[in-house]
Steps between C-alpha positions, in 0.01 A plus 500: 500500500345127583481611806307828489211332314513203815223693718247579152522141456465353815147782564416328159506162587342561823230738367416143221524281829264656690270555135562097492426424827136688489418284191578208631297601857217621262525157334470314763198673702332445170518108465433490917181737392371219240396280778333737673292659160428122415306510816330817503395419128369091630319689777314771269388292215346241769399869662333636159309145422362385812407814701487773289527535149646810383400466161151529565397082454389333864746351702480146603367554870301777371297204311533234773507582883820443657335309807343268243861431351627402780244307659328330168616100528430421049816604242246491190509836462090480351412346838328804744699358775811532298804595747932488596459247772500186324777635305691575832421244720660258181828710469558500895445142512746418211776782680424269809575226340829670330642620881439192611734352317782785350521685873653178724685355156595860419652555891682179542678530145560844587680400844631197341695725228594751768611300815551152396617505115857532387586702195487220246159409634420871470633487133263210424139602714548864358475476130250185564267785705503753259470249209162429711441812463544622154224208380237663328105468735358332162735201526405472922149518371545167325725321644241533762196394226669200419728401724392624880137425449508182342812304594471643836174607670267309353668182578572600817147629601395185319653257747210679760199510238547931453459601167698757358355705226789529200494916544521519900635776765760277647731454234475881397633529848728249513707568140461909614673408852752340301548792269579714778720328692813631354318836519491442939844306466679802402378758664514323857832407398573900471339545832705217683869616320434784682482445821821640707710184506579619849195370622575158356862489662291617845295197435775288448664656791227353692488151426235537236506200224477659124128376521427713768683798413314493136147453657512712838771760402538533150124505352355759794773698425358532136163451599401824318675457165352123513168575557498822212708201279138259602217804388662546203500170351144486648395800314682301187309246559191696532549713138634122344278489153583218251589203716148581685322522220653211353467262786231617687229545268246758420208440822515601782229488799483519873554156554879556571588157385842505387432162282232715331581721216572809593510907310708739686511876442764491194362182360130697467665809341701241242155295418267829459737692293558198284168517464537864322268622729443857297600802636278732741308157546433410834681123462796774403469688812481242770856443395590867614327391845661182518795644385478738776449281782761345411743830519394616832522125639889495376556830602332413882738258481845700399370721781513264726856357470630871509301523804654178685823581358542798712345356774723191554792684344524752783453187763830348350722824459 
């Protein structure tokens, strides 16, 4: 009798399997579709306020030419000449600053951990890096304020007769380089521990010194997965709010001086909608177009690494 019911059971089990297995499939595409709603919704609210409004109000460059935007050299917002570049010539000078120092740090650690460091090493840089990390921006923002700026720069500029203003570029770039590092670290790391170990032991084969094998072999094999691990901590450093705003200050100008102070992109949406700049306001909606050019410079820049992904990844297959 057991086993006359053997086949019933077995179709049963299979028939709640396969009911299982579409509900966990179903599951899944929806968390993976999250991402990808998140960025439709970013891309139509920034859509509906700064080109066209589908309530019926105007949209931000319906009010104020896009040209104008783009080209006007003032951030006071009641100033006619009122425009992004300031705003964006500060934030690529402080990410300048930032890959300056976090991309050759961030490489050598990350061939340090993966060619040169034994396990117990590894056990000890690891946690350190992510440590690094996990800090919250607030605390780089003033560790940079009061330490950076003042035990640092200005006594070092000082020793040449350069003043350095207490809210400046350079140590908004310097303590956001810093933060990053770990960000480069592990990420080139991933890159490197993949390369086929084959081509090492061809190296090696060779003659080739560990030094040589790491810089000639090893890192233009994972050029590709470097260089996407280098845009993204740029484009970090780019979006970077609080340790800007913090450190760098609230001016910025077309002077370019890094011992200046300095208001990126983030750190002029943080200061006007501190403010309370009302809503439907036009202080309100030049955060929408900052906001914007902001997006589409991160997302130029995602677009990018995909691009030179592919490109060097098919030299090295």
């Amino acid at each position: 009798m057991p086993d006359s019911k053997l086949p019933f059971d077995l179709t049963k089990r299979r028939s709640w399997r396969s009911l299982w297995e579409s509900a966990v499939k179903c599951a899944l595409f929806c968390c993976a579709g999250v991402s990808i709603l998140t960025t439709l919704g970013i891309m139509l609210v920034l859509f509906n306020e700064c080109v066209y409004n589908v309530t019926g109000g105007e949209a931000f460059f319906q009010q104020f030419p896009i040209w104008k935007f783009l080209t006007g050299t003032s951030t006071d917002y009641k100033s006619p000449n009122f425009g992004v570049l300031p705003l964006l010539l500060s934030t690529l000078m402080v990410a300048g600053i930032a890959a300056v120092v976090s991309l050759p740090v961030g490489l050598a650690s990350a061939v340090y951990l993966s060619e040169y460091a034994s396990e117990r090493t590894r056990a000890i840089i690891k946690p350190s890096l992510e440590i690094l990390a996990g800090i919250p921006t607030i605390v780089y923002g003033f560790f940079a304020l009061k330490f950076i700026t003042p035990y640092v720069l200005q006594p070092l500029f000082g020793l040449i007769g350069v003043r350095v203003e207490t809210f400046n570029g350079l140590s908004a770039g310097l303590v956001v380089g810093i933060m990053i590092v770990p960000m480069v670290a592990s990420l080139s790391e991933d890159a490197i521990r993949a390369v086929p170990k084959s081509l090492r032991e061809a190296g090696y084969a060779l003659g080739a010194n560990r030094f040589d094998v790491s810089l000639k072999i090893v890192v233009p094999a994972a050029f590709s997965g470097i260089v996407a691990a280098f845009i993204l901590a740029i484009s970090r450093a780019i979006g970077e709010t609080m340790a800007v705003a913090i450190a760098g200050g609230s001016k910025a100008d077309m002077s370019m001086n890094p011992l200046k102070s300095v208001m990126s992109m983030t750190a002029y949406i943080v200061n006007v909608r501190s403010g309370e700049a009302p809503v439907g306001t036009f202080p309100y909606q030049s955060l929408y177009g900052v906001a914007m050019s902001l997006f589409l410079i991160t997302l130029t820049m995602n677009i990018l690494s995909q691009w030179i992904m592919r490109r060097f990844r098919e030299e090295y297959q």
